[in-house]
N, C-alpha and C positions, 0 to 999 in steps of 0.2 A: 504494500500500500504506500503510494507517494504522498510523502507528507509537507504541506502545506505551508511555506512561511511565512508569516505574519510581516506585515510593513514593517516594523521594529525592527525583526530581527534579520531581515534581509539587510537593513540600513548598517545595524552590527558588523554582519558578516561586509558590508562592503567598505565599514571603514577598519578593518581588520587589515583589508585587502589592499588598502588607500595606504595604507601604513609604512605596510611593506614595500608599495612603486614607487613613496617619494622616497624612502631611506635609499633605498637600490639607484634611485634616479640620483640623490646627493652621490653617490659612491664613484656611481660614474661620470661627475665632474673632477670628483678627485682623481680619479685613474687619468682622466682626461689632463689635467693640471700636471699632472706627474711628468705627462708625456711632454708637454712643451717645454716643460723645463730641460728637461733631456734635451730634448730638440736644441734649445738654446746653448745648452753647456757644449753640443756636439760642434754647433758650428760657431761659436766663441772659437774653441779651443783651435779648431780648424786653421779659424782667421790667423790668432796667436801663431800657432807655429808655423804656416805660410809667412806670416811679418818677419820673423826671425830668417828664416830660410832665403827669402829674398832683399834681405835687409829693408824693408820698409820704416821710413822715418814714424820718429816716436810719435808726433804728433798723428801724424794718418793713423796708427793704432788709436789712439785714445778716440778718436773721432769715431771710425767704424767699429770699435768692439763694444762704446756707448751706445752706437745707434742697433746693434745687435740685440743685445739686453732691452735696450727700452721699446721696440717693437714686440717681442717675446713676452714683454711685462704688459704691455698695451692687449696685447691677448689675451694671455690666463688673468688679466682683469678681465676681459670683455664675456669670458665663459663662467667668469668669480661671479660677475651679477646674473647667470642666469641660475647657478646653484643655490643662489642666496634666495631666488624667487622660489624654489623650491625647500629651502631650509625653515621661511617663513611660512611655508605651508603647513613642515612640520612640528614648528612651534606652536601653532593655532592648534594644531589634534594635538600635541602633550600635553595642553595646558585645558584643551576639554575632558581628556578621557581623566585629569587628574583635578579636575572643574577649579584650578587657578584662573590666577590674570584677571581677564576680559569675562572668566567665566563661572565665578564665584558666585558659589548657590543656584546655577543653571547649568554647569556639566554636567559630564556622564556619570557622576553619580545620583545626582539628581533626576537625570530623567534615564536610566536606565530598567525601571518600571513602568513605564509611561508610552503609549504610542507613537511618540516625537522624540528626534530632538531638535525640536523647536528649532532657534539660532542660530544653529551651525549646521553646516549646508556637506551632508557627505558625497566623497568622488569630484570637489574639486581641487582637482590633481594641479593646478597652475595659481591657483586660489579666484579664477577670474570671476565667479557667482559674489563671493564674500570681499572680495574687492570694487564689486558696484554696489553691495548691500550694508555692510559694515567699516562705517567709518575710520575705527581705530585699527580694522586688519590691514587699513588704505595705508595708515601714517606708518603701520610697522611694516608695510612690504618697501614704501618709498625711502623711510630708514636704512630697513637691510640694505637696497640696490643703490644706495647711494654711491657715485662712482670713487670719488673718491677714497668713502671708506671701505670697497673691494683693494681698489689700488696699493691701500696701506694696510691691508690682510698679513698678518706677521708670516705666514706659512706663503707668502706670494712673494712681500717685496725684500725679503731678506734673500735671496738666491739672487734676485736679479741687482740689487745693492753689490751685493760681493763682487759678484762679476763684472758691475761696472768700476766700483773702487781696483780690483785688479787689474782691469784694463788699463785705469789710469795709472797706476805705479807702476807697470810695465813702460808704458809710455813714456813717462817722465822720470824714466829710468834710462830708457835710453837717449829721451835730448841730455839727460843731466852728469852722462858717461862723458861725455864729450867738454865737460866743462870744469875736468883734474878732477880733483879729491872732495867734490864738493858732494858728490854722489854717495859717496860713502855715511857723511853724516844724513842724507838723503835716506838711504835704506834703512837707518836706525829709527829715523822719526817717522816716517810717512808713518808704515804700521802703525804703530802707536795711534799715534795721532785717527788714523781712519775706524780703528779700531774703539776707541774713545767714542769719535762718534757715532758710529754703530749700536752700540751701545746704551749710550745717550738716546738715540732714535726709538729705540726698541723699549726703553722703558713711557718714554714719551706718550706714543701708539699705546702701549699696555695701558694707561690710564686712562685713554680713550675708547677704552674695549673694540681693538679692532682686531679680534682674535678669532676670526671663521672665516 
């Protein structure tokens, strides 16, 4: 005998289901992300050692291994905000199945006996129903995708930082060979110094929570 499901519990079963394609859908921006960076480090390094190879002046390094980096960065930002349209999805269902936030004394414990649930709108998978109908999932998806706060994603702009401060002290390594022993004190400070503010940067951003 086929049994019957009730509106409820189909709605259950399909934000069960909702659950699981945005996590999987987050996952594969991360794999996605992983890969450009790859991408980047491959043909950075490329550049790097063709520079060497043909003696290319220090300044033309610093120029093309920055615009390397910063293309590559313009990217896994541009795929950061489509992950974060989906991460914002996933914060609306955590915060109803565990009736916080926006949904204190109306989640899913509260209407987990009931026919509805009411104000939250299951299976949309992009949030685009709850982003015409609820105002505050509006300001938190336009939060999430703010560009520059993808841009400054500690897990984004710290590879491509490196790579660019690299490129630069490659560079100005080699105009600064050419100018005696000035390069020597040259190798000791740069690190330091870029490293400093690295650092500096990275606590900065941490305060800003730009950590997804």
């Amino acid at each position: 005998m086929i049994k019957i499901m009730s509106f409820i519990e189909y709605q259950k079963e399909l934000l069960m289901k909702e659950a699981v394609m945005v996590q999987e859908r987050i996952k594969d921006y991360d794999n996605l992300s992983f890969k450009i960076k790859g991408w980047c480090i491959t043909l950075w390094s490329a550049f790097i050692i063709l520079g060497f190879q043909l003696n290319i002046q220090g300044t033309i390094i610093i120029i093309y291994s920055t615009s390397i980096s910063l293309i590559f960065w313009m990217l896994d930002t541009f795929f950061k905000l489509y992950q974060r349209v989906w991460i914002t999805r996933m914060q609306d269902i955590q915060d109803f199945i565990n009736s916080t936030d926006n949904y204190k004394g109306k989640g899913l414990k509260q209407q987990f006996n009931t026919d509805s649930f009411k104000n939250f709108y299951v299976f949309d998978l992009l949030g685009r129903i709850s982003t015409s109908k609820k105002p505050k999932y509006k300001d938190k998806k336009e939060e999430n995708t703010n560009f520059w706060k993808a841009f400054l994603v500690r897990n984004v702009w710290v590879v491509y930082y490196g790579l660019i401060g690299t490129g630069g002290y490659i560079g100005a390594y080699l105009l600064l060979t050419k100018m005696g022993l000035i390069f020597l004190i040259f190798m000791i400070s740069f690190p330091i110094i870029w490293l400093l503010i690295g650092v500096k940067g990275y606590l900065i951003l941490g305060k800003k929570d730009f950590h997804f």
